[in-house]
PQR file with spaces between the fields and no chain letter, atoms N, CA, C, O and H, PARSE charges and radii, in Angstrom:
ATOM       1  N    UNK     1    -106.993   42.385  -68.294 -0.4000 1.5000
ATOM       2  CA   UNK     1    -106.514   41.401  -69.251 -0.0000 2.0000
ATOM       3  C    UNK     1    -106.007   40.174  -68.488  0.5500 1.7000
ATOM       4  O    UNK     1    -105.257   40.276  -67.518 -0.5500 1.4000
ATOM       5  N    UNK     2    -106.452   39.005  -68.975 -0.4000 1.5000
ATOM       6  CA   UNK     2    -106.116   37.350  -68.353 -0.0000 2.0000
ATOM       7  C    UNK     2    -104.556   37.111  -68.409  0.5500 1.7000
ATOM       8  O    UNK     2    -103.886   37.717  -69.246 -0.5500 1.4000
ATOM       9  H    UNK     2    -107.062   38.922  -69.764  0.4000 1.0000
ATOM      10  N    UNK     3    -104.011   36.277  -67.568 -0.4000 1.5000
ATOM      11  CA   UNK     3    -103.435   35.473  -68.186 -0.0000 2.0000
ATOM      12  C    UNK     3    -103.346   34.699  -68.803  0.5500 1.7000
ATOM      13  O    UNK     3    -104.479   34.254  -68.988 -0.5500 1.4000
ATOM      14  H    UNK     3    -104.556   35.785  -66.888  0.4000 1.0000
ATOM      15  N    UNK     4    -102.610   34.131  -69.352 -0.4000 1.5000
ATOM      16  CA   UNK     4    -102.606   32.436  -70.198 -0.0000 2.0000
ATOM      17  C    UNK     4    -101.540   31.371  -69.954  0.5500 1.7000
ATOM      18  O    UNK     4    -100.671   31.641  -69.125 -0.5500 1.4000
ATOM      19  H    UNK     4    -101.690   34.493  -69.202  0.4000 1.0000
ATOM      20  N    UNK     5    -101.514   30.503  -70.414 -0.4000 1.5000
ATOM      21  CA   UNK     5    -100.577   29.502  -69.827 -0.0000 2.0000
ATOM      22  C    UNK     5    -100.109   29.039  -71.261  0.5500 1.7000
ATOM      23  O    UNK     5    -101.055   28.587  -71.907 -0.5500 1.4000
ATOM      24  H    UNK     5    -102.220   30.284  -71.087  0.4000 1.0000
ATOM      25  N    UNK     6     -99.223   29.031  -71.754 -0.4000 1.5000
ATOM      26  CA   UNK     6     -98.651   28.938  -73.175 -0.0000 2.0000
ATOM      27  C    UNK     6     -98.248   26.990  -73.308  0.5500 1.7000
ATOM      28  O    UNK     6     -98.532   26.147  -72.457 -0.5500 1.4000
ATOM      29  H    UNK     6     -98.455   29.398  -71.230  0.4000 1.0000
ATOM      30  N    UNK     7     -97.723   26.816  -74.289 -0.4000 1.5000
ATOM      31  CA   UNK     7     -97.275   25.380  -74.406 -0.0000 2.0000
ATOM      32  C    UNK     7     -95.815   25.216  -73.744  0.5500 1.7000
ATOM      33  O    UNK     7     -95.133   24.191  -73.769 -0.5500 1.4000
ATOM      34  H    UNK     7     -97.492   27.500  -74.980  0.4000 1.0000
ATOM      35  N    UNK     8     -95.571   26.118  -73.305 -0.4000 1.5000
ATOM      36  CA   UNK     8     -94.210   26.286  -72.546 -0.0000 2.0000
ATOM      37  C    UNK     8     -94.264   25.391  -71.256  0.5500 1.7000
ATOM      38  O    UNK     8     -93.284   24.850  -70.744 -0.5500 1.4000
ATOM      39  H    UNK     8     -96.124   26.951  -73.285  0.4000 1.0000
ATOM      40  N    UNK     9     -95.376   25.329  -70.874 -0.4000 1.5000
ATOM      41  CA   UNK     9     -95.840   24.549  -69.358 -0.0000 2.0000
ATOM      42  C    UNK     9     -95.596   22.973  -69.080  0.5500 1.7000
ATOM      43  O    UNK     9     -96.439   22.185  -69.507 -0.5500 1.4000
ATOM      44  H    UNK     9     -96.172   25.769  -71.291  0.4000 1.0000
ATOM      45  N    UNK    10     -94.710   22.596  -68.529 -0.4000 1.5000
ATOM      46  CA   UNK    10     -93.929   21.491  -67.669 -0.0000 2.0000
ATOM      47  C    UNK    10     -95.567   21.068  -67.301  0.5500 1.7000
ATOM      48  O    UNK    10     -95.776   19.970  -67.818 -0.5500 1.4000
ATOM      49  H    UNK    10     -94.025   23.236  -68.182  0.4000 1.0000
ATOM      50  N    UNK    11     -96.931   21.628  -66.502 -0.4000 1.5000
ATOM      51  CA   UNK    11     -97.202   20.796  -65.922 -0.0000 2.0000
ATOM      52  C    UNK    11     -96.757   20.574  -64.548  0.5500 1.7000
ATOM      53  O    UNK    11     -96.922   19.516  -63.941 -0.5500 1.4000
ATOM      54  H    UNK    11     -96.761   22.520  -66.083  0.4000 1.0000
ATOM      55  N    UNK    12     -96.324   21.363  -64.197 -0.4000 1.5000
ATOM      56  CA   UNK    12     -96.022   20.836  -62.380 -0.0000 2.0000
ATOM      57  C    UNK    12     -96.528   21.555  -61.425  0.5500 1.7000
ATOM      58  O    UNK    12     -96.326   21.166  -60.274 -0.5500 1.4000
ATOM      59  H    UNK    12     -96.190   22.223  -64.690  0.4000 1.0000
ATOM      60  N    UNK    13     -97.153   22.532  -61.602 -0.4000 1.5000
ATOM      61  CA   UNK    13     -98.735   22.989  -60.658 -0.0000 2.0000
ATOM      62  C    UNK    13     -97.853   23.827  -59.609  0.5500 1.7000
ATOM      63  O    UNK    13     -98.608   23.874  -58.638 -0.5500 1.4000
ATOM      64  H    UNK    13     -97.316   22.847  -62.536  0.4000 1.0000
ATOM      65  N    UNK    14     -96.768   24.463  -59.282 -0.4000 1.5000
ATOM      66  CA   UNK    14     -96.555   25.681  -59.122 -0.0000 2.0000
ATOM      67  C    UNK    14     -97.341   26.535  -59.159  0.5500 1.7000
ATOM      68  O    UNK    14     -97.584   26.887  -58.005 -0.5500 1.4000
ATOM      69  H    UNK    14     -96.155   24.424  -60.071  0.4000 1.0000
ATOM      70  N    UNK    15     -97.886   27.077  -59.858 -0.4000 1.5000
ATOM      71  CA   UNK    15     -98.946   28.005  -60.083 -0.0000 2.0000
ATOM      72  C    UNK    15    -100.451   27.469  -59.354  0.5500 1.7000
ATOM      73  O    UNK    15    -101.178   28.416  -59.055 -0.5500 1.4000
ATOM      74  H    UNK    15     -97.689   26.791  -60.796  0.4000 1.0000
ATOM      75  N    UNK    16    -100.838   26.524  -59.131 -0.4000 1.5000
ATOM      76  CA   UNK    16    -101.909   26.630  -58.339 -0.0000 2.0000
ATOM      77  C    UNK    16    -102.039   27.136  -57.527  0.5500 1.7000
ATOM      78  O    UNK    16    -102.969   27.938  -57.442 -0.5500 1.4000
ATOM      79  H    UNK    16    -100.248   25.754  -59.374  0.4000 1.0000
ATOM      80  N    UNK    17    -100.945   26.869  -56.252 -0.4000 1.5000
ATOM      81  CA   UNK    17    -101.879   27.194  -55.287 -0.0000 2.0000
ATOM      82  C    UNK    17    -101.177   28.880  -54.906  0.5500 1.7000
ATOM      83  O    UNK    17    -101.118   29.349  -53.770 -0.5500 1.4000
ATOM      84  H    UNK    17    -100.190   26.217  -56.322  0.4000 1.0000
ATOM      85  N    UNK    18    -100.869   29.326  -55.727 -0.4000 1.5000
ATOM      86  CA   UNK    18    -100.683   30.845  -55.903 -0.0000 2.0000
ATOM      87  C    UNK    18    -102.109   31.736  -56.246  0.5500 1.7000
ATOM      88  O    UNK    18    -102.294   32.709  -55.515 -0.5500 1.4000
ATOM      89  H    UNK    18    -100.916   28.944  -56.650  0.4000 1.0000
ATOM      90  N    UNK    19    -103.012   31.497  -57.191 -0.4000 1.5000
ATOM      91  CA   UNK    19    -103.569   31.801  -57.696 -0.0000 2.0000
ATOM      92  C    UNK    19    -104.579   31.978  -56.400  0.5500 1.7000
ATOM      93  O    UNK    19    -104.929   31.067  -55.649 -0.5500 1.4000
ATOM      94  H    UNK    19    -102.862   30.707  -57.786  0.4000 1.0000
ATOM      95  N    UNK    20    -104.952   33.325  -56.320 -0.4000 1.5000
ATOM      96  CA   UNK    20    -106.099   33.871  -54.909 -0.0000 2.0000
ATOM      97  C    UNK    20    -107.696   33.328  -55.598  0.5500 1.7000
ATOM      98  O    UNK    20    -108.661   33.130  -54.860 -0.5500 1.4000
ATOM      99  H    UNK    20    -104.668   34.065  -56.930  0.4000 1.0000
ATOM     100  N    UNK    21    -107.737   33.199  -56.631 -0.4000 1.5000
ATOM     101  CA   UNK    21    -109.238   33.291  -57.471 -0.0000 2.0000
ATOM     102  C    UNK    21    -109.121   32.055  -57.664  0.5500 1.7000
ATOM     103  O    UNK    21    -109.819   31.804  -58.646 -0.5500 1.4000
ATOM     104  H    UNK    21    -106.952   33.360  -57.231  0.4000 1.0000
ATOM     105  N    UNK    22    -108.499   30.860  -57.184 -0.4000 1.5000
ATOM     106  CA   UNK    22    -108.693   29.456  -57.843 -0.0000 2.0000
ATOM     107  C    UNK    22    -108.986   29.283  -59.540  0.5500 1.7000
ATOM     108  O    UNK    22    -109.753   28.364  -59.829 -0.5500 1.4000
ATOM     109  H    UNK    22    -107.932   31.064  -56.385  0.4000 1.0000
ATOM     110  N    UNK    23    -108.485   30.019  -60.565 -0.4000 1.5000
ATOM     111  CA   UNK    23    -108.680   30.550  -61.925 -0.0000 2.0000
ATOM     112  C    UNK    23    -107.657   29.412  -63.201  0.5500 1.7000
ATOM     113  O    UNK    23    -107.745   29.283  -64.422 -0.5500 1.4000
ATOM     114  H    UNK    23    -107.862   30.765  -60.331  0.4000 1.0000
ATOM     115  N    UNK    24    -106.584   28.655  -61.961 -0.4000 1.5000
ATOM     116  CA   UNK    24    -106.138   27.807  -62.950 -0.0000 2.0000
ATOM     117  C    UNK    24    -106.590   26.203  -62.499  0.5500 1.7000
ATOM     118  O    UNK    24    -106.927   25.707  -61.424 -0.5500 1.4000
ATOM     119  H    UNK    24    -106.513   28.760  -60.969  0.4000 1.0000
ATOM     120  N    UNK    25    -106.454   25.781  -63.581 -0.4000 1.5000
ATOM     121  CA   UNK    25    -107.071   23.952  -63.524 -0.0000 2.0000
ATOM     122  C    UNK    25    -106.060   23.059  -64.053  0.5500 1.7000
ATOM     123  O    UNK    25    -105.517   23.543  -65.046 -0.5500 1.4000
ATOM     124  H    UNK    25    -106.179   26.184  -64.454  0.4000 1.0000
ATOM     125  N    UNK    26    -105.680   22.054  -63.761 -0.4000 1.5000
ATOM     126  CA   UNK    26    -105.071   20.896  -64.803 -0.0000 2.0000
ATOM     127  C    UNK    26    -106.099   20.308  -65.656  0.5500 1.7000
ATOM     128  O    UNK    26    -107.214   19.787  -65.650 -0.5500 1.4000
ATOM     129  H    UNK    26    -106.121   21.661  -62.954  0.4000 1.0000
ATOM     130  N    UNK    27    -105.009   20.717  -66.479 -0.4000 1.5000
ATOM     131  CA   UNK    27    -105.764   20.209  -67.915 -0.0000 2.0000
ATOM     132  C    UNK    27    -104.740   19.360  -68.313  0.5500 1.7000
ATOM     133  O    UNK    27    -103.769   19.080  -67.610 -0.5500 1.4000
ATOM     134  H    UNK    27    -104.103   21.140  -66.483  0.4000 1.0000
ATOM     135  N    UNK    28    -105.056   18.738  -70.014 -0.4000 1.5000
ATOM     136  CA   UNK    28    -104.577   18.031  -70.787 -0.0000 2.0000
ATOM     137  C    UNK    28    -103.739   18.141  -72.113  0.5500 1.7000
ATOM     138  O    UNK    28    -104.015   17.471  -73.108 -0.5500 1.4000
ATOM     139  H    UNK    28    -105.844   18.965  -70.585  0.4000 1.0000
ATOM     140  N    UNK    29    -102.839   18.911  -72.065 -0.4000 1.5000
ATOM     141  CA   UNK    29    -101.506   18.111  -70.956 -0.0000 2.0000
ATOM     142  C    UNK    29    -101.067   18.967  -70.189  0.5500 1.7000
ATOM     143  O    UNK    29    -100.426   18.586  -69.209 -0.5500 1.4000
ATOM     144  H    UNK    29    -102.614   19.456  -71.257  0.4000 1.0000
ATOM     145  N    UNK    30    -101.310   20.518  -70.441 -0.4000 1.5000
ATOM     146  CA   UNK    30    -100.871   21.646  -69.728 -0.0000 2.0000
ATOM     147  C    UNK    30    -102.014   22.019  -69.159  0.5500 1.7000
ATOM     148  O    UNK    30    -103.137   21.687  -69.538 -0.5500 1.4000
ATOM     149  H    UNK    30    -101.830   20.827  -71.237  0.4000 1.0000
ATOM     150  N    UNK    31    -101.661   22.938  -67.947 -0.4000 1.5000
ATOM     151  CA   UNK    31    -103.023   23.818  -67.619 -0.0000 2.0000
ATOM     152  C    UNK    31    -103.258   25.087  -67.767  0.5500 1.7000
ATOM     153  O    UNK    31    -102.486   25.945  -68.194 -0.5500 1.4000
ATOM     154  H    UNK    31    -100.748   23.208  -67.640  0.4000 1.0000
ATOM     155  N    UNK    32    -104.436   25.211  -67.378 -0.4000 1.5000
ATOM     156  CA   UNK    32    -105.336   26.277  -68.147 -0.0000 2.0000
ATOM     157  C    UNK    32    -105.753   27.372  -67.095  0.5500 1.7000
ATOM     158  O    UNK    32    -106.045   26.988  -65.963 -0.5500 1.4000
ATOM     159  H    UNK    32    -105.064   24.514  -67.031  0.4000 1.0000
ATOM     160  N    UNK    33    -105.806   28.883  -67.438 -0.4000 1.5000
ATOM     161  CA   UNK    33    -106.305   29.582  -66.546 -0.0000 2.0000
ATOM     162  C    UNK    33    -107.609   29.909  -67.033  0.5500 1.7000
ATOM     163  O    UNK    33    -107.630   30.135  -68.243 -0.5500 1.4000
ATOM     164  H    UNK    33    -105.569   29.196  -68.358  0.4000 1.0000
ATOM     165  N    UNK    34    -109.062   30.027  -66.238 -0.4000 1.5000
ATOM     166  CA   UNK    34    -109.889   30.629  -66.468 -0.0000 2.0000
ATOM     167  C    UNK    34    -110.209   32.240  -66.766  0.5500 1.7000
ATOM     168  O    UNK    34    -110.486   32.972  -65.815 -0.5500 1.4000
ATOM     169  H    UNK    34    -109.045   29.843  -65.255  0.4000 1.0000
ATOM     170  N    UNK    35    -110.168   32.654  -67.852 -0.4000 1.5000
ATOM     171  CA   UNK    35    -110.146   34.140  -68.309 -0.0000 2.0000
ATOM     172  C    UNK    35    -111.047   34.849  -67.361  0.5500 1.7000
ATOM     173  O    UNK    35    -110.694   35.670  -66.514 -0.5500 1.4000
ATOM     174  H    UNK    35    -109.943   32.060  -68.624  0.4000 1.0000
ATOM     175  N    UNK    36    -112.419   34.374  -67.639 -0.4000 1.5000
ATOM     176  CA   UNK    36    -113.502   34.729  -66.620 -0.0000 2.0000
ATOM     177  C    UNK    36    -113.103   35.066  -65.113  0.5500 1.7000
ATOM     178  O    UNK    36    -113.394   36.157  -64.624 -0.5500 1.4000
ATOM     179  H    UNK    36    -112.706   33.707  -68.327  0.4000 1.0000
ATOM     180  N    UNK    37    -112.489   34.176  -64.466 -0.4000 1.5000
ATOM     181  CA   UNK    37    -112.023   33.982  -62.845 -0.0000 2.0000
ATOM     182  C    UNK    37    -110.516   34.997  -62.627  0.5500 1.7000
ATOM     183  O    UNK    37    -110.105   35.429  -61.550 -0.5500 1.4000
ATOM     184  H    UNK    37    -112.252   33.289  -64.863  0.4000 1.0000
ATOM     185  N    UNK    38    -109.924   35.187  -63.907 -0.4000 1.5000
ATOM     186  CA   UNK    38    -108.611   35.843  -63.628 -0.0000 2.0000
ATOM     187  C    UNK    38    -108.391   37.136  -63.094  0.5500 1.7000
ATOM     188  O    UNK    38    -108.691   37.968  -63.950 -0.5500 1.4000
ATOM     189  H    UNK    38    -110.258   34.836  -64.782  0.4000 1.0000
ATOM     190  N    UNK    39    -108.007   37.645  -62.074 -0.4000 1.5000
ATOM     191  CA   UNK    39    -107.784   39.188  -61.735 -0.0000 2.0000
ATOM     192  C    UNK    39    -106.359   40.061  -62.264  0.5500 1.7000
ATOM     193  O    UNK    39    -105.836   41.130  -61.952 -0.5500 1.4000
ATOM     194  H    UNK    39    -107.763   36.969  -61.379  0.4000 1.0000
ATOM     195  N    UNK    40    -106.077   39.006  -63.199 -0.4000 1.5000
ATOM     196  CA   UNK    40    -104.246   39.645  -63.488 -0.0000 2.0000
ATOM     197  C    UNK    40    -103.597   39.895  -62.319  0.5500 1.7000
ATOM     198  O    UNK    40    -102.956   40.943  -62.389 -0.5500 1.4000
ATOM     199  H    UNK    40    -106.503   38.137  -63.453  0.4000 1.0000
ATOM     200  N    UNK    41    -103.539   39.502  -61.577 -0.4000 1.5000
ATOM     201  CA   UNK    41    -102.675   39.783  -60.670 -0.0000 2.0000
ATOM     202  C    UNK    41    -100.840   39.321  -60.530  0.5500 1.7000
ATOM     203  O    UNK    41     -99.902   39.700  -59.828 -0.5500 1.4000
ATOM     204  H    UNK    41    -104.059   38.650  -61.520  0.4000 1.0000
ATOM     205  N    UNK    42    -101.055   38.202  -61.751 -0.4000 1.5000
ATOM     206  CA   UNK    42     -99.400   37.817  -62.017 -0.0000 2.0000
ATOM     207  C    UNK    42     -98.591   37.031  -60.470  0.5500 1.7000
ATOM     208  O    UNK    42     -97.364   37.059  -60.563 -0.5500 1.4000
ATOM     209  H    UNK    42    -101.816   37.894  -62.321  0.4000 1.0000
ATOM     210  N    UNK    43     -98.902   36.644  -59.686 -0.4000 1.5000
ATOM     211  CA   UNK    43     -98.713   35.393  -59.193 -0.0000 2.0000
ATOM     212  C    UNK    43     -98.596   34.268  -59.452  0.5500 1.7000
ATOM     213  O    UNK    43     -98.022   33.582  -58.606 -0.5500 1.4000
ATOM     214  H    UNK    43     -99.899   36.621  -59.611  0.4000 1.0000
ATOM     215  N    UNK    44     -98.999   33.716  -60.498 -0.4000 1.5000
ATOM     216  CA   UNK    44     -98.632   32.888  -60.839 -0.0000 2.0000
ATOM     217  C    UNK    44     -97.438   32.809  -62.096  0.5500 1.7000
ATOM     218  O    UNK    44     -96.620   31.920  -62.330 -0.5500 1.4000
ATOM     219  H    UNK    44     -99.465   34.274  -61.185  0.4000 1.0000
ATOM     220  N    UNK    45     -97.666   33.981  -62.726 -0.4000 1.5000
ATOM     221  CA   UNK    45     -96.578   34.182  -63.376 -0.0000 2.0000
ATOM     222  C    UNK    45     -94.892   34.337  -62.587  0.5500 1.7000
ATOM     223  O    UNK    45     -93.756   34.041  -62.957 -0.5500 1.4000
ATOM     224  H    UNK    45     -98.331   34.703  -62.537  0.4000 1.0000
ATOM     225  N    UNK    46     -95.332   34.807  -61.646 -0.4000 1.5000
ATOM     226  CA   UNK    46     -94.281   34.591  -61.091 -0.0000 2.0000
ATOM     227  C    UNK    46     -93.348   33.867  -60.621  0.5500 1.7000
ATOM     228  O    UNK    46     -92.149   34.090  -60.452 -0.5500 1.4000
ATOM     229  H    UNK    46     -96.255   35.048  -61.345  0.4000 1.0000
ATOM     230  N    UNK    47     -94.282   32.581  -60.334 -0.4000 1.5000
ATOM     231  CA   UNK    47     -93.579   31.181  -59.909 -0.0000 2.0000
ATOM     232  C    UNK    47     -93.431   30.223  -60.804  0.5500 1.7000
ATOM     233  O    UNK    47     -93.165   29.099  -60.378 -0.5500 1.4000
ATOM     234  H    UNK    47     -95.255   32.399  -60.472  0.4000 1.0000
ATOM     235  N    UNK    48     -93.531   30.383  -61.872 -0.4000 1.5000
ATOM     236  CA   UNK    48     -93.440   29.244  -62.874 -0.0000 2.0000
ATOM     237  C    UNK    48     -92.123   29.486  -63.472  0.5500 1.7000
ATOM     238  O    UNK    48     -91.716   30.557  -63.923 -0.5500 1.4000
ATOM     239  H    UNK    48     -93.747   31.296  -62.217  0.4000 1.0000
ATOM     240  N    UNK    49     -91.399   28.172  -63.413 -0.4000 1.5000
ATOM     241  CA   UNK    49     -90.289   28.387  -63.520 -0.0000 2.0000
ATOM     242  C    UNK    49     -90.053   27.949  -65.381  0.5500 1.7000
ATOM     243  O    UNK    49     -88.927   28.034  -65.873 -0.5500 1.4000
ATOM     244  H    UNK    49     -91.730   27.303  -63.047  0.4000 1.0000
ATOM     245  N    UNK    50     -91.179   27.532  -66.164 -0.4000 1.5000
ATOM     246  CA   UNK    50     -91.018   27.506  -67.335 -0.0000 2.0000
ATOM     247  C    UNK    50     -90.870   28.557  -67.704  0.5500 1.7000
ATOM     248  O    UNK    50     -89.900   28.566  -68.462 -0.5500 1.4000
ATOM     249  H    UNK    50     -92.093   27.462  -65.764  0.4000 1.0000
ATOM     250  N    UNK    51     -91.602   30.184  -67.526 -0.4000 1.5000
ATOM     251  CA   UNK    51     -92.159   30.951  -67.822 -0.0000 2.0000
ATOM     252  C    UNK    51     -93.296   30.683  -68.669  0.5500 1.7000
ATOM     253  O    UNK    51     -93.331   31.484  -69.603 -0.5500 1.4000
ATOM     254  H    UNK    51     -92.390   30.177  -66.910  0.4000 1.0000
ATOM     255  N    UNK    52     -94.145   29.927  -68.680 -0.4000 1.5000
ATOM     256  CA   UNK    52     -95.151   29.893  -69.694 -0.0000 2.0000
ATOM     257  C    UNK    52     -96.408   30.517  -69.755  0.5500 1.7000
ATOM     258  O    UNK    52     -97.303   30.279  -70.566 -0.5500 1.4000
ATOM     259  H    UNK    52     -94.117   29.276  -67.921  0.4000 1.0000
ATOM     260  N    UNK    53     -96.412   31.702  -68.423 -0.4000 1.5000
ATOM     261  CA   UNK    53     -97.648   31.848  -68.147 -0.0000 2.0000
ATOM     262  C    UNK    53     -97.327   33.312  -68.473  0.5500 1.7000
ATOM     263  O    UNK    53     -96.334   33.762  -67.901 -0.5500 1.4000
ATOM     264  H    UNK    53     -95.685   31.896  -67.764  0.4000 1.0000
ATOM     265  N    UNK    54     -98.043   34.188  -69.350 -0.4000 1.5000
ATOM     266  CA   UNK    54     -97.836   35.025  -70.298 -0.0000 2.0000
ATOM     267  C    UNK    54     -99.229   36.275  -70.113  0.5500 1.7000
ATOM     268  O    UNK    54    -100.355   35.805  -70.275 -0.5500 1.4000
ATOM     269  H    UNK    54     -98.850   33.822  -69.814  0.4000 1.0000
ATOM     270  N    UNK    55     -99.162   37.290  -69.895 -0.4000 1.5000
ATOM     271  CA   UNK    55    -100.483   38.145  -69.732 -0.0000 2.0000
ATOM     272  C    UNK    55    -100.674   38.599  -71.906  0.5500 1.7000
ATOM     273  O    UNK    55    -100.144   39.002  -72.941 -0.5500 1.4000
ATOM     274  H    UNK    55     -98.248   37.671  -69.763  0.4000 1.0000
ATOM     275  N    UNK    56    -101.923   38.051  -71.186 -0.4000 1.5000
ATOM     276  CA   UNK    56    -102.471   38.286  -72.603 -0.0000 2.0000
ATOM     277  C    UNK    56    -102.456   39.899  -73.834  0.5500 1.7000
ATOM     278  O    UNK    56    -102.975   39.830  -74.948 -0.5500 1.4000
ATOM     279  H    UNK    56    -102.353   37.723  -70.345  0.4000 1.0000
């Protein structure tokens, strides 16, 4: 199961360069993880200090 990145997201890219699968992108206005590319691994959930990044 993916993660997701909720509307909770600041936007400040914390979570990139966590992510081993390159699976999240900036988007508009928040970013986005690729479901396809995701391994759940929760790294990036971990560093986001909004909490917005949520396992599906």
């Amino acid at each position: 199961m993916a993660y997701k990145i909720t509307d909770e997201c600041v936007a400040c890219g914390s979570c990139v360069p966590e992510c081993p699968v390159e699976a999240i992108e900036e988007g508009d206005p928040i970013y986005t993880i690729d479901a396809e590319k995701c391994t759940d691994c929760g790294a990036c959930a971990d560093v986001c200090p909004s909490e917005a990044i949520v396992s599906e």
